[in-house]
ROSE-4610 file (N, C-alpha, C; in Angstrom, 1 decimal, always signed):
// ROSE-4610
residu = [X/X/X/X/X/X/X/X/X/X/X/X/X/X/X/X/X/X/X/X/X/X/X/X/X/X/X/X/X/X/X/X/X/X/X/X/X/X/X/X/X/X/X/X/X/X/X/X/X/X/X/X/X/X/X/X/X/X/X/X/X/X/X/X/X/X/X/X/X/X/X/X/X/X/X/X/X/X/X/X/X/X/X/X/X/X/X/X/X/X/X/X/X/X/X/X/X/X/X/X/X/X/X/X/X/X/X/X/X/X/X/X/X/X/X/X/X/X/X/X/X/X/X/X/X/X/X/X/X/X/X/X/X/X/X/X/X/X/X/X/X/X/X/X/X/X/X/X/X/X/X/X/X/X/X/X/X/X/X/X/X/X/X/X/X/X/X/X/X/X/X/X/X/X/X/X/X/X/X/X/X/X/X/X/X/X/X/X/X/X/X/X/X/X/X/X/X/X/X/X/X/X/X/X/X/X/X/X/X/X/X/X/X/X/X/X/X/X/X/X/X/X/X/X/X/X/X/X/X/X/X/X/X/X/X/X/X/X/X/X/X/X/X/X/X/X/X/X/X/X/X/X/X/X/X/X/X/X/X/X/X/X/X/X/X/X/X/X/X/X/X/X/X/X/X/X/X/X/X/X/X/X/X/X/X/X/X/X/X/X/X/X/X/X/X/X/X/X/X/X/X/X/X/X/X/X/X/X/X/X/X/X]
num = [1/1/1/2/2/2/3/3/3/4/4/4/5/5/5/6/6/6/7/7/7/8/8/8/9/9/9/10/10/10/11/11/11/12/12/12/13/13/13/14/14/14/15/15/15/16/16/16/17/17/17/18/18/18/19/19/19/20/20/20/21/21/21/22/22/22/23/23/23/24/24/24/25/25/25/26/26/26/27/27/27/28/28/28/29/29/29/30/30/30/31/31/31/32/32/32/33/33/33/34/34/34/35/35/35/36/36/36/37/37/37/38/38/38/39/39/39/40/40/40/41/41/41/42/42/42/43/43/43/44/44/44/45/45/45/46/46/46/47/47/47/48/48/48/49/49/49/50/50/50/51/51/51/52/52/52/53/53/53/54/54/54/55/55/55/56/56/56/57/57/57/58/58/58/59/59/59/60/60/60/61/61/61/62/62/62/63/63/63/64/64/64/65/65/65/66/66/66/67/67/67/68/68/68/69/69/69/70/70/70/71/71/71/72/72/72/73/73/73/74/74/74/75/75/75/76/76/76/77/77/77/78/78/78/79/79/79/80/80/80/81/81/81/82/82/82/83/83/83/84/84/84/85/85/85/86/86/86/87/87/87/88/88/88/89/89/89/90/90/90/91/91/91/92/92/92/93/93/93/94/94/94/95/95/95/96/96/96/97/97/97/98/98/98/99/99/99/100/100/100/101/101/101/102/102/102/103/103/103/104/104/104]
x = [+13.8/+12.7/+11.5/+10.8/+9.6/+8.4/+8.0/+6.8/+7.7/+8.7/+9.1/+9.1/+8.9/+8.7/+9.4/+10.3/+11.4/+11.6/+11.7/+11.9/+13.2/+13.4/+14.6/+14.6/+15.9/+16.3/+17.5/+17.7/+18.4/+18.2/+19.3/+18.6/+18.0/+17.3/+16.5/+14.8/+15.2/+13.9/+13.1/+13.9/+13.2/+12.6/+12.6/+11.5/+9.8/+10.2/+9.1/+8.5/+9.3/+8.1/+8.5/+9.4/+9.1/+9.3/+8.4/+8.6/+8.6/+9.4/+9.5/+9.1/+8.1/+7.9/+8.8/+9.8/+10.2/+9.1/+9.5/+8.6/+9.2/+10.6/+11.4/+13.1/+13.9/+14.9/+15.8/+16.7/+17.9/+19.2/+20.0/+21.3/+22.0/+22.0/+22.9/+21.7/+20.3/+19.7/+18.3/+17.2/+15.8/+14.9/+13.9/+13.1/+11.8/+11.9/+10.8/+10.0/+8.7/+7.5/+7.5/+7.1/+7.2/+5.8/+5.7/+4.1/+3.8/+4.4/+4.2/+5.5/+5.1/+6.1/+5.3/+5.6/+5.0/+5.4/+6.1/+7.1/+6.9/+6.5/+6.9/+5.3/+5.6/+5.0/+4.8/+3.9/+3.4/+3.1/+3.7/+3.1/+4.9/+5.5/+6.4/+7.3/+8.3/+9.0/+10.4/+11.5/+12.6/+13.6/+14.7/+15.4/+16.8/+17.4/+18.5/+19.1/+20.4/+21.5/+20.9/+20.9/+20.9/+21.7/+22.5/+24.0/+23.2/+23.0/+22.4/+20.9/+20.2/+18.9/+19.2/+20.5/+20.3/+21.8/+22.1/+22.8/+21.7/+22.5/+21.7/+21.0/+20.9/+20.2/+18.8/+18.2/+17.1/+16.6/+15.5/+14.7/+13.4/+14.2/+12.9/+11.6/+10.5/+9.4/+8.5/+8.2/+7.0/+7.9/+8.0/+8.2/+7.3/+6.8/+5.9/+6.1/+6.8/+7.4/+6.6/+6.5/+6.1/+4.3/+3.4/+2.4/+2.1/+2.9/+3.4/+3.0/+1.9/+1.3/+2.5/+3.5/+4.5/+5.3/+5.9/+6.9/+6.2/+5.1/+4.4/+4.1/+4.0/+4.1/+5.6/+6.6/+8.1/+8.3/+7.8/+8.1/+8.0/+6.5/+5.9/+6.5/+7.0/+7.8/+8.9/+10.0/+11.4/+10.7/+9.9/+9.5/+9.7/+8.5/+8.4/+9.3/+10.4/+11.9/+13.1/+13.1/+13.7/+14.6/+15.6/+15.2/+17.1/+17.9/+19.0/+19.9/+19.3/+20.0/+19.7/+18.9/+18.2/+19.4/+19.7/+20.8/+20.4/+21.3/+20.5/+19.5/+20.1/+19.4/+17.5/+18.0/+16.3/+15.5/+15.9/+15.2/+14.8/+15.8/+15.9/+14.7/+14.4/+13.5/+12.6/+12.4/+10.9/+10.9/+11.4/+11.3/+11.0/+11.7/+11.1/+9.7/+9.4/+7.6/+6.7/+7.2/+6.2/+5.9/+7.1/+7.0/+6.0/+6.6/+5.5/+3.9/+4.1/+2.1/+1.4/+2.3/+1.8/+1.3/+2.5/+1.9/+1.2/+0.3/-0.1/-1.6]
y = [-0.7/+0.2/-0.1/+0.6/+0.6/-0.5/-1.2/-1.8/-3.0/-3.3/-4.8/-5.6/-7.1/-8.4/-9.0/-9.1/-10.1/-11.6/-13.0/-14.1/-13.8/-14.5/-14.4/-15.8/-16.3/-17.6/-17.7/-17.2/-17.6/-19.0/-19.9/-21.4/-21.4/-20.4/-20.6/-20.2/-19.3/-18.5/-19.6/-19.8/-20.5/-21.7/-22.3/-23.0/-22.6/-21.6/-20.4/-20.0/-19.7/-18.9/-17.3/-16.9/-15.3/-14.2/-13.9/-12.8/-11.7/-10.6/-8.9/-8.1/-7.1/-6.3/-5.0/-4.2/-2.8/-1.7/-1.1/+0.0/+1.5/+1.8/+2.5/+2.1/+2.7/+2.8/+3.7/+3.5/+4.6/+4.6/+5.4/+5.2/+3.4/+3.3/+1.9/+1.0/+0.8/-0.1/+0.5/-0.8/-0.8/-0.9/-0.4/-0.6/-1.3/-2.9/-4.1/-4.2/-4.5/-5.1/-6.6/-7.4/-8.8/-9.2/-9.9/-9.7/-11.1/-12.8/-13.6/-14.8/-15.6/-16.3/-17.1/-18.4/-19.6/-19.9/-19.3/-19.0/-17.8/-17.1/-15.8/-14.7/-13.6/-12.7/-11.8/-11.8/-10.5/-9.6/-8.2/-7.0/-6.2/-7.2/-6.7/-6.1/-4.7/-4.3/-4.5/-4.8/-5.1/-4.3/-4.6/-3.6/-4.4/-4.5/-5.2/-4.3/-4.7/-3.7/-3.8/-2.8/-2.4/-4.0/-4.7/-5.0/-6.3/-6.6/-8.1/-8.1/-7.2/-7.8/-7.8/-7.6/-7.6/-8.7/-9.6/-10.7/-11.9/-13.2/-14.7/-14.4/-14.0/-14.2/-13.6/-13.2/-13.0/-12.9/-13.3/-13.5/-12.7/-12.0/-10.6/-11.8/-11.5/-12.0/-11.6/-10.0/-8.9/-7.6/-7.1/-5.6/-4.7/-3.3/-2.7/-2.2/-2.3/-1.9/-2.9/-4.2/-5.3/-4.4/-3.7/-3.6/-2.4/-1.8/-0.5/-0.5/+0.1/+0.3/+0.4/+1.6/+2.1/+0.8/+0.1/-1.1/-2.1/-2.5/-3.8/-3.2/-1.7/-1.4/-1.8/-1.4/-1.5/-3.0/-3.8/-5.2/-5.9/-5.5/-5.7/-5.7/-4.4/-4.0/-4.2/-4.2/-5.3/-6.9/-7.3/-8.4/-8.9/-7.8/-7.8/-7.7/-7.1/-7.2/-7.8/-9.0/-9.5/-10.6/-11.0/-11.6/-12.0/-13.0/-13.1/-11.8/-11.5/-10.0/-8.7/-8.9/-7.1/-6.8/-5.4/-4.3/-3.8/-3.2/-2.1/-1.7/-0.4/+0.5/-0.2/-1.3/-1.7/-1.9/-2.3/-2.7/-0.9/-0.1/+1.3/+2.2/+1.7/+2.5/+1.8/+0.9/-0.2/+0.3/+0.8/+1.3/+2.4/+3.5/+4.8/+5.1/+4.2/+4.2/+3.7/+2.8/+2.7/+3.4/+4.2/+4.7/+6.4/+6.5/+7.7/+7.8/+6.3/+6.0/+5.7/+5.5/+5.1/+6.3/+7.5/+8.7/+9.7/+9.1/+10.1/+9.9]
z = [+15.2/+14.9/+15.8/+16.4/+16.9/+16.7/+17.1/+16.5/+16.3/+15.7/+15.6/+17.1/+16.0/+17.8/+17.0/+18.1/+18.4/+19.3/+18.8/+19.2/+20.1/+21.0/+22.1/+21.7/+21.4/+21.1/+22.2/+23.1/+24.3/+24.4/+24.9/+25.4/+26.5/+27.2/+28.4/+28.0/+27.2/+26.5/+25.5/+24.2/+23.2/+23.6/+24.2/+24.6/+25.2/+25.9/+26.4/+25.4/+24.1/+23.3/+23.4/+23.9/+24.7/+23.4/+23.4/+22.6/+22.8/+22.2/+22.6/+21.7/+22.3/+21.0/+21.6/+20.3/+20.5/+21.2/+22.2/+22.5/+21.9/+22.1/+21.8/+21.3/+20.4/+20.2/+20.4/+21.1/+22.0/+21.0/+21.3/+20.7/+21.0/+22.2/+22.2/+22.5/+23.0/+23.5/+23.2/+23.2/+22.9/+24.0/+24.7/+25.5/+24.9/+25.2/+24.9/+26.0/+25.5/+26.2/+25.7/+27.0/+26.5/+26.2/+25.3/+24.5/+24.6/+25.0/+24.8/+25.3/+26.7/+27.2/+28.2/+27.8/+28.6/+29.8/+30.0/+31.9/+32.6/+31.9/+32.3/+32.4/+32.9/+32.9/+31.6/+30.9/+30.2/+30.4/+29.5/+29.8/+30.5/+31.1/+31.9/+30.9/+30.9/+30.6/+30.1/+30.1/+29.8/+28.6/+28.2/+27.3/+27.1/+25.4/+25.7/+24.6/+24.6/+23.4/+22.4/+21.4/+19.9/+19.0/+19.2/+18.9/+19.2/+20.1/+20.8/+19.6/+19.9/+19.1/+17.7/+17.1/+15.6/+15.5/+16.9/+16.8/+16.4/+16.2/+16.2/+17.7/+18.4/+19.9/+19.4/+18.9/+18.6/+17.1/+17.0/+15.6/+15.3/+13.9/+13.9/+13.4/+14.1/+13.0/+12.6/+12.9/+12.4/+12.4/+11.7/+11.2/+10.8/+11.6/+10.6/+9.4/+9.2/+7.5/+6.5/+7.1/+6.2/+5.8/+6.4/+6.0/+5.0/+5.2/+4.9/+3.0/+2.8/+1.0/+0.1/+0.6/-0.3/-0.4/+0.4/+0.5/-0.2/-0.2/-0.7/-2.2/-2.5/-4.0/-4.8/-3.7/-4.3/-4.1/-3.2/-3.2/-4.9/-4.8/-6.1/-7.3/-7.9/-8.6/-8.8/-7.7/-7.9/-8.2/-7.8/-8.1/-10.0/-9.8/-11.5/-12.9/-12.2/-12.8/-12.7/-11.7/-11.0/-12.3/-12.7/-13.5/-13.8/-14.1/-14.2/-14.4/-15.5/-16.3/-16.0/-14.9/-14.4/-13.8/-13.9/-13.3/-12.6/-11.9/-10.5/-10.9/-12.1/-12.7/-13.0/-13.7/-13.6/-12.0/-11.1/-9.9/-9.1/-9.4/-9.0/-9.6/-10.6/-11.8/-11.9/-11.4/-10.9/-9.9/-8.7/-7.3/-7.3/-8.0/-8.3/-9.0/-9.7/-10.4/-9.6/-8.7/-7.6/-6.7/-6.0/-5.4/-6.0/-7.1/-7.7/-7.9/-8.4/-8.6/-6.9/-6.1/-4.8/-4.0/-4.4/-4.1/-4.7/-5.8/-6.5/-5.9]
């Protein structure tokens, strides 16, 4: 998705630090900006498979979804039900009420 930064844990990389943020997502592959690398150049462009960034070779660590009001209401709410004996149905119907009061 867009907006996610990604750790490169290559053994040449993770020591660097290099981090990628998504610029775009394609059918097979992502177009990254490198946003953060002790060796390297920032700012510079780059792009790697769909398949590779959602392997161990890389480490999501920001998502914009995480800031996202609706998500952090449904976080909330599965939270709140969370519980040995909760059933789908309960975590679903804690997710559907949040999601209702979020948009009202």
């Amino acid at each position: 998705m867009a907006g996610q930064l990604y750790r490169d844990l290559a053994p040449d990389m993770k020591a660097r630090d290099r981090r990628l943020r998504v610029l775009a997502v394609g059918p097979e592959r992502a177009d990254l900006a490198v946003e953060h690398d002790l060796g390297g150049p920032v700012g510079r462009k780059t792009h790697a498979s769909i398949a590779r960034l959602r392997s161990s070779a890389f480490e999501l660590i920001e998502d914009a979804t995480d800031a996202d009001p609706q998500y952090l209401a449904v976080l909330a709410a599965v939270t709140d039900v969370h519980q040995p004996d909760a059933t789908p149905a309960d975590y679903a119907r804690a997710a559907l009420h949040a999601i209702r009061r979020a948009a009202q």
